[in-house]
N, C-alpha and C positions, 0 to 999 in steps of 0.2 A: 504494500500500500504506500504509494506516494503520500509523504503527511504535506509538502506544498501544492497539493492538489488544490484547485480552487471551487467549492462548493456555495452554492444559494438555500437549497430548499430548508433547513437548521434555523437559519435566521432571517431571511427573507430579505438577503441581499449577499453579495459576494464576502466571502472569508475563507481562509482555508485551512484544511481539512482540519490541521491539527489544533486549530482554534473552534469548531465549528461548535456549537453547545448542545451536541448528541453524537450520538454514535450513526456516523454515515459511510456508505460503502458506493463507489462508483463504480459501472459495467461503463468500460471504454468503450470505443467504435472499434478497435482493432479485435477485442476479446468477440464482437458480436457477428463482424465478419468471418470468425474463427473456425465456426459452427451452425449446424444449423439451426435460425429463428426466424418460426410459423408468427410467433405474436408476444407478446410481453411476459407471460410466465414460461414459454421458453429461455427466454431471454433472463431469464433470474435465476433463474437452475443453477445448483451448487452454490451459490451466495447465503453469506453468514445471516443463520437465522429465519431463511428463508425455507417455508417450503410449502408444496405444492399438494390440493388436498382435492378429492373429488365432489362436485355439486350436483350429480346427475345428470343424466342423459351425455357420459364421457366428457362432460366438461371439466374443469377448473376452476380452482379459485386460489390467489395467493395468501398464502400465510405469513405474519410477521410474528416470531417469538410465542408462536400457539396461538395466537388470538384468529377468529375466525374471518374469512375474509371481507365479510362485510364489515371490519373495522379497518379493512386497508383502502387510505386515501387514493387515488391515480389521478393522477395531474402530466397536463403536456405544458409545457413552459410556464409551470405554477398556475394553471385553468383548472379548472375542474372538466371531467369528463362525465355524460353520465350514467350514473350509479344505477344499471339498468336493475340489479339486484334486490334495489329497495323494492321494483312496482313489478317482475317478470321474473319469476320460479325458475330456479336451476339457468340463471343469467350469467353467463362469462364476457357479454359482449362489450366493456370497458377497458378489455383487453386488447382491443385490434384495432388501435386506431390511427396507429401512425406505424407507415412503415421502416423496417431497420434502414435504408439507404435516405430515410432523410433524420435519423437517428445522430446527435453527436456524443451523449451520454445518457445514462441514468443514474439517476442519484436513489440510493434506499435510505429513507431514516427507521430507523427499531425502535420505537419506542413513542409514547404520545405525545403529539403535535396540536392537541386540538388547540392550546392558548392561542395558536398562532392561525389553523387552518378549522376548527368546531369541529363539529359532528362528523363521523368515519373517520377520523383520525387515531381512535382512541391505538390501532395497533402498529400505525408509522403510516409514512407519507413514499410514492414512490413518484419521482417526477421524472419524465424524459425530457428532456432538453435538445430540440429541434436544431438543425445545422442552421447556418444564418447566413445571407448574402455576405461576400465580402466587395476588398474594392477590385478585386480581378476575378474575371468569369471565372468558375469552377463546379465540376461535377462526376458525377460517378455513376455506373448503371450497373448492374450484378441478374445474371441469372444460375438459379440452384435448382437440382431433381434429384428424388430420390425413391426408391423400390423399397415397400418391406417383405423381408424373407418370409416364404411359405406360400404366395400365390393367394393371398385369404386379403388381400385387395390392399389399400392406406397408399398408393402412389402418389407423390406431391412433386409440382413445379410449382418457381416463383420466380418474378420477374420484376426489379425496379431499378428507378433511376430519379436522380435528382441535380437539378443546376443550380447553380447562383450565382447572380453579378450585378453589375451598374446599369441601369441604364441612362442614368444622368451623372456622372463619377461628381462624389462627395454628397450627393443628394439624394437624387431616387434608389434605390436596389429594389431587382425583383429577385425570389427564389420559388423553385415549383418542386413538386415530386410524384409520382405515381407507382402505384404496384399493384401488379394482379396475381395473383394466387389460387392455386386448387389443390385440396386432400381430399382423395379417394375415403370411403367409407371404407374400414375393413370389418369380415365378418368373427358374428362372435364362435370361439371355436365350439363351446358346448351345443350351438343351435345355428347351424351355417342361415338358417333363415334369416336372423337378424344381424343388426350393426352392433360391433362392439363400439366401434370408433364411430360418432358419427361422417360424413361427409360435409365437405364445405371449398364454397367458391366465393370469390372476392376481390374487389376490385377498389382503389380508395382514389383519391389526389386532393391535393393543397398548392393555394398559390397563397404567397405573403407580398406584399408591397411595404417596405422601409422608407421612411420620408426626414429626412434631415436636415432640416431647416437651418439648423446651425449649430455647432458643438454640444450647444447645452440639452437637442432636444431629438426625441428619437419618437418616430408616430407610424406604428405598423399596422397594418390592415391587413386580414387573411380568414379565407375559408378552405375547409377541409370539409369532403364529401367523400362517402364509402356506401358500397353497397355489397350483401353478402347475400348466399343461398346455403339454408345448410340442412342438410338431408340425413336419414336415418329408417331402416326398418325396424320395426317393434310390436311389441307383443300384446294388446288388448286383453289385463286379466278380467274372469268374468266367469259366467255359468257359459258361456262358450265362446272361448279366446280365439282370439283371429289376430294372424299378422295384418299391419296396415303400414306405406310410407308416410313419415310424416315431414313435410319440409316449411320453414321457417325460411321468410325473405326477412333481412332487415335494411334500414337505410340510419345511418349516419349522418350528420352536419354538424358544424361548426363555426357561427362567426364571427369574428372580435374588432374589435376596436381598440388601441393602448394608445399611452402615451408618456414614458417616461421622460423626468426630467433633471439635470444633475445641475444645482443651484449654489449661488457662494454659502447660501447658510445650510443645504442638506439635498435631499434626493426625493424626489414626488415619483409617483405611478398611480394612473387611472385607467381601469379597464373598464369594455363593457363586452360583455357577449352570450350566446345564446346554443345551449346545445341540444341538439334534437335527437330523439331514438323511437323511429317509426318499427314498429315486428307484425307483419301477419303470419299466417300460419295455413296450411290446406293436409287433407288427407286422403290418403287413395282407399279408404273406409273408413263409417264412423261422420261422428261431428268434429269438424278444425276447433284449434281454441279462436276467442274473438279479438279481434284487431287489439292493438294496446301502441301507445304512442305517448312518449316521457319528453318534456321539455320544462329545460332550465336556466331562466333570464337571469344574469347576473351581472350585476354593474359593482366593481369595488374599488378602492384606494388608500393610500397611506403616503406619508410622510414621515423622512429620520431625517435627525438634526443631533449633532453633538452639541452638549453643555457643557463646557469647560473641558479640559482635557482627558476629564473618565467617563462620562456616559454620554453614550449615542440612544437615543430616544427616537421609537416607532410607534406614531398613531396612525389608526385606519380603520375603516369601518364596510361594511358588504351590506347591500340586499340580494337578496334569492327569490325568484319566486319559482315552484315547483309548481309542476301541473301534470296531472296524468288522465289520459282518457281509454278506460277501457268499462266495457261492459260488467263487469263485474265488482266495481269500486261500489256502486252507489246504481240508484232505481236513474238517474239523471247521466252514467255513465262516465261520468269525472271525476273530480276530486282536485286540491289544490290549496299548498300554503304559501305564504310567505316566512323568510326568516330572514332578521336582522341580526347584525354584527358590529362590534363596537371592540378594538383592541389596542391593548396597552403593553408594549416593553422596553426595558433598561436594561442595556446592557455597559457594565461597571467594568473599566479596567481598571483595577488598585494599582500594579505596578506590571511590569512587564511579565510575571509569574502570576500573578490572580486575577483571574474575572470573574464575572457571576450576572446569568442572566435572569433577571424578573420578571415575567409575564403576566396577563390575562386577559382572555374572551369572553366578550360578556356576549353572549347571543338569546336574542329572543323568538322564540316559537309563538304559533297563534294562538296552541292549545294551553303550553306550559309554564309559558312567561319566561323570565327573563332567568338562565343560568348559567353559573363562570367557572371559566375552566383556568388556573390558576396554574402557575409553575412556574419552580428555580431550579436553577442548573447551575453547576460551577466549574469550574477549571482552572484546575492547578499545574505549571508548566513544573517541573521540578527540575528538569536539565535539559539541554537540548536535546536529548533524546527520549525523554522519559515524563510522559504526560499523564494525569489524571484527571477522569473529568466522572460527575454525578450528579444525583438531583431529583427530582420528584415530580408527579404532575398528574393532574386529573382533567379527565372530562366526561362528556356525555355523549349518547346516542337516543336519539330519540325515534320511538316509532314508526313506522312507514304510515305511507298513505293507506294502504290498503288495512296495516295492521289494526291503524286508530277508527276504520269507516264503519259506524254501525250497520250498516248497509250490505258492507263487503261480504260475498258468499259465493263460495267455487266451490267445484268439485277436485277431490287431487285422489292420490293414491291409486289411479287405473279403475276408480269408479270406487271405492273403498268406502270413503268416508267424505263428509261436506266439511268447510273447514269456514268459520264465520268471522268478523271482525270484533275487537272488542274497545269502546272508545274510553277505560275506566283502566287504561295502560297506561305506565308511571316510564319514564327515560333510563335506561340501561350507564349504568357510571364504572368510569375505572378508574384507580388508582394506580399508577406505576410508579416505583419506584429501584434504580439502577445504579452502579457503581461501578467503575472498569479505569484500565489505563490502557495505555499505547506505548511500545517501545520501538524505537528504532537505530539499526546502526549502520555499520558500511558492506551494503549489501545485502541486508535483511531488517526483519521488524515483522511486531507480534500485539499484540492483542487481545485482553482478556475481560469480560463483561458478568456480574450479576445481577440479576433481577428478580423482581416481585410484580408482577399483576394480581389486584384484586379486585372484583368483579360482583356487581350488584345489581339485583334484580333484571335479570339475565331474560329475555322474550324469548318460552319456548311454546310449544301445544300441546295442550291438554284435553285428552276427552272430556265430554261433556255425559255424555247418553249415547247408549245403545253400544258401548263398546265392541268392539271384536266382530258388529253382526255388518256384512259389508253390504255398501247403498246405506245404511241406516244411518251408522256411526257421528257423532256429530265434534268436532273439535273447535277449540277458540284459544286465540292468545293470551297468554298470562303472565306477568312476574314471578316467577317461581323460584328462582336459583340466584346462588352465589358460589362464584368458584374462583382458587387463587391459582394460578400459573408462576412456576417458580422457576429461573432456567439458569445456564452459564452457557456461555459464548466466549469462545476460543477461536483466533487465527490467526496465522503468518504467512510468511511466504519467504525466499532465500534463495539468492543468489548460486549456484552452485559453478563446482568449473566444467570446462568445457563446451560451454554454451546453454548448459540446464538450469531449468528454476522449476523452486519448487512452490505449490501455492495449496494449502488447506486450511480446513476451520472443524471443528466439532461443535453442537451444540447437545443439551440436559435438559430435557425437559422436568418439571412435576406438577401436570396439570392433573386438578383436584375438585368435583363437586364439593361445596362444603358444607352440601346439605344433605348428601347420601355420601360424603367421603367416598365416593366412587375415584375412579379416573374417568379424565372426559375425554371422549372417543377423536380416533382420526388424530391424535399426535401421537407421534412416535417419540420415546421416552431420551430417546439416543438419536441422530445425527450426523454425518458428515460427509464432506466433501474434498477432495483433491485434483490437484493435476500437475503431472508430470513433465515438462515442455520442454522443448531444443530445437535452440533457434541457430542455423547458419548463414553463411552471406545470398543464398539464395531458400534454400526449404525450411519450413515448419515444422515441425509435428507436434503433438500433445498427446498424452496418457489420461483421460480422467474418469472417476470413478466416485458413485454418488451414494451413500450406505444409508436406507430409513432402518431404523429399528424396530421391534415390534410395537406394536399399537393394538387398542383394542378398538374393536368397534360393535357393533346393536346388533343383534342377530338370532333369532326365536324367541324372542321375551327375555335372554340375556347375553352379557355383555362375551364377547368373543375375544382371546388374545391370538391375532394374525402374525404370522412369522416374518424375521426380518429381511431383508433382501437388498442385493447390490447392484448396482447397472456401473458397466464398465462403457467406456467411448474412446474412440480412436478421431484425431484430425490429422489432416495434414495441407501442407499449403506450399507451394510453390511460384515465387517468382520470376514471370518470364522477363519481365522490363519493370520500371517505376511503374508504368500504366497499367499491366497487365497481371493479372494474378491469378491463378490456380486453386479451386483447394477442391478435397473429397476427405470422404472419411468414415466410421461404420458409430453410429448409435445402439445403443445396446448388445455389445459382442454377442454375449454369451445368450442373447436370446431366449432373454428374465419371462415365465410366461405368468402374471399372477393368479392366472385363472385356474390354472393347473393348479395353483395351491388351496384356493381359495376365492368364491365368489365373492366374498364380504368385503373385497377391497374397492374400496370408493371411485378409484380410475384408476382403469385399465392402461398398464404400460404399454406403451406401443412395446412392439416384436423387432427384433434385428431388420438395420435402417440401414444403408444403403445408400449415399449422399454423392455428388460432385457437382461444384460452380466454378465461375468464371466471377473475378470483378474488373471491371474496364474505371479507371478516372483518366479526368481531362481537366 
């Protein structure tokens, strides 16, 4: 880990890494070229603290330090994307929004962000950060395909490209991008009838306009637009099951307005933008589900200013408004709130070895009024190589739209049970609190993290009536739980000779109901990741290799402990010229199958993968 790395999403302006007041981890562009990345939880694979958890129907969702994924923030240049998962069941679609070739980094934060970013923050913030026009044209295009072993389908190509330059030098830049993509469905091996994997095809582009009026002021304009299909066979349970396809279009938007400004007394920024997520659905038997379409206007802003020469002070405040329209929210088929935001931080240098930041968000709900998410963090430089930083911090989640509608009433479970809305739901709160340092020396550096989450009045479902009798069954959202997640995070990386480095992390989990002292399902207790790499004046390669632990998960009325499992990967990369570059490589050698072991795992690994691309810049 480079500690002069320069990071934003921590503080909500540039500082670097080894100052940053959290524990943040960067995915390069070079690591993302490396490999292959379908969408953004490809793309975080092996990274500390991270990991990847199944939502149904073979989707995803990422994980930060056990917390579930609907507490991980996703942001493209500090925007909000939307959070398809608050209003649409078994949602991953806030994952593919921006393609890897107009990609310059991601930044992971571990730990709670809400003082700075509210609601869904409560488990870290993952923001990518877009490539940017410069003052001379530049650009790059990549195409990637790969087979997976066994004939039982998952074929993918992907194809993109992105420029950028002046078109009025010092003043205007434009930059664009585009990608189209397609994964095969592969079948599931117990029932070649259906999809283990679903299918999916996809298409996206972004254009940005930069306007620089004059050193002090930066005003960019940009829309981003995607469109996806994504398909699947599956199994209608019942008094007489039938397979049916079921395929999902969705469409994507994006579009903003900024304006930053860098002034003798401090730095302004005002956005406004608006993001949309249209989903239908059809089926080749049966009833489709009904249209559903999430949009979310958001205009915000802030100002820092130093006060004397130790604290630099950030105010700023947001409106939201959420709107969601689907047939089953409400007898009117909508639903929709507003939230406000109001926020306050100091950050103190004492002397060149201590700072200490203080935070809080005050956000207001329509239903809940007004609550603050509070936090301090500190850092202590002890040597130049040898840093400590910790701190504490709370926030909130509040209900969805669907959760809170008295109105709201689906059917779920393959016809099982009705699942209804409850508006007498109170806001889901954590607490974290963490302690770590950072060492580094010539030619390596290390890293060591603990933590605490603890977690209150948790939103699960609960029957109501009729349990167990399916059609009848009736369930509703409730406050029921409290559970603390305890972990350690460990990683480095080291120079080695001959051209080798070596880069790993381990993580601990001890996630715990604390109101059946159970374990809570879908984390693996154990953790980690490596890679093996050697680099010469022309080829690549990389060894890496990704270990879950055992985990329990739900399964006939109790809790199941599933076996632990390794997936090994090969890259490799070859340069032909500066422009031209090579790479292939095999995803999951050993051809990890988990179904062979066990249905109860949440997603399905892909099967031995098969890779080679091309990237061309200019």
């Amino acid at each position: 880990m480079d500690l002069d790395t320069i990071v934003v999403t921590a503080s909500a302006h540039e500082t670097r890494l080894r100052d940053a007041p959290a524990f943040v981890d960067v995915v390069t562009r070079d690591e993302l070229l490396s490999r292959p990345v379908l969408d953004l939880a490809d793309a975080l694979r092996g990274s500390p603290g991270v990991s990847l958890s199944g939502i149904g129907f073979s989707r995803r969702g990422i994980r930060l330090r056990g917390m579930d994924s609907e507490y991980t923030l996703v942001l493209v240049d500090g925007k909000r994307v939307s959070a398809a998962s608050d209003a649409i069941a078994h949602a991953d679609f806030d994952l593919g929004w921006m393609p890897v070739e107009a990609i310059e980094r991601i930044e992971v934060v571990r730990g709670p962000m809400s003082s700075l970013y509210g609601s869904e923050a409560l488990g870290g913030v993952v923001n990518i950060i877009t490539r940017r026009a410069t003052d001379q044209w530049r650009g790059s295009a990549a195409y990637n395909g790969g087979v997976v072993a066994g004939g039982h389908g998952g074929g993918v190509y992907q194809a993109g490209v992105y420029a950028g330059g002046p078109l009025v030098p010092d003043v205007l830049g434009l930059s664009f991008n585009g990608e189209t993509r397609r994964k095969d469905d592969t079948q599931d091996p117990a029932d070649p009838r259906l999809s283990e994997q679903e299918g999916r095809d996809a298409q996206s582009g972004n254009l940005t306009l930069t306007w620089t009026p004059d050193a002090r002021q930066r005003i960019d304009a940009s829309h981003l637009q995607g469109r996806e299909r994504r398909w699947r066979d599956t199994l209608q349970a019942g008094g007489v099951p039938y397979v049916y396809e079921s395929v999902d279009h969705l469409d994507r938007r994006q579009s903003s307005l900024s304006h930053q400004g860098s002034w003798g007394w401090g730095d302004t920024r005002i956005r406004a933008y608006r993001s949309t997520l249209d989903r239908s659905n059809r089926r080749s038997q049966g009833a489709a589900t009904a249209p559903q379409s999430l949009v979310d206007d958001i205009v915000d802003a802030q100002a820092s200013t130093r006060f004397g020469e130790r604290h630099r002070v950030t105010v700023g405040g947001e409106w939201r408004r959420e709107r969601l329209e689907d047939d089953t929210v409400s007898a009117g088929g909508s639903a929709g709130l507003v939230h406000r935001a109001l926020l306050l931080q100091d950050e103190i240098d004492f002397d060149d070895t201590w700072s200490l930041v203080l935070g809080s968000r005050a956000d207001h709900h329509d239903k809940f009024g007004w609550h603050h998410s509070p936090r301090a963090y500190g850092i202590f430089h002890a040597s130049d190589r040898l840093t400590f930083k910790g701190g504490v911090g709370s926030g909130f989640k509040a209900p969805t739209l669907k959760q809170l509608s008295p109105e709201y009433s689906a059917v779920g479970g393959g016809g099982m049970f009705t699942i209804v809305g409850n508006p007498a739901l109170k806001p889901e709160i954590a607490t974290t609190w963490e302690l770590g340092a950072t060492w580094s020396g010539s030619g390596w550096s290390a890293q060591a993290t603990a933590f605490q989450s603890d977690l209150e009045d948790l939103v699960q479902t609960l029957c109501l009536s009729d349990c167990g009798i399916r059609g009848r069954e009736l369930r509703s959202y409730v406050n029921v739980s409290k559970a603390r997640i305890r972990g350690v995070e460990l990683a480095a990386d080291i120079a080695l000779p001959g051209g080798f480095s070596l880069d790993a992390n381990y993580n601990w989990l001890q996630p715990r109901d604390r109101e059946t002292g159970l374990p809570l399902v879908e984390r693996p207790r154990h953790g980690a990741a490596a890679a093996l790499a050697w680099a010469g004046d022309a080829w690549r390669s990389a060894l890496r290799a990704e270990y879950k632990g055992t985990q329990w998960q739900s399964g006939a009325g109790a809790l199941v402990e599933l076996p632990d499992y390794t997936l090994w990967s090969l890259d490799l990369g070859y340069r032909i010229t500066d422009r031209v570059r090579l790479r292939g490589g095999v995803e999951n050698l050993t051809d990890e199958r988990l179904a062979e072991t066990s249905a109860l795992y949440a997603y399905p690994e892909t099967g031995r993968y098969y890779h080679v691309g091309v990237n061309l810049s200019f």
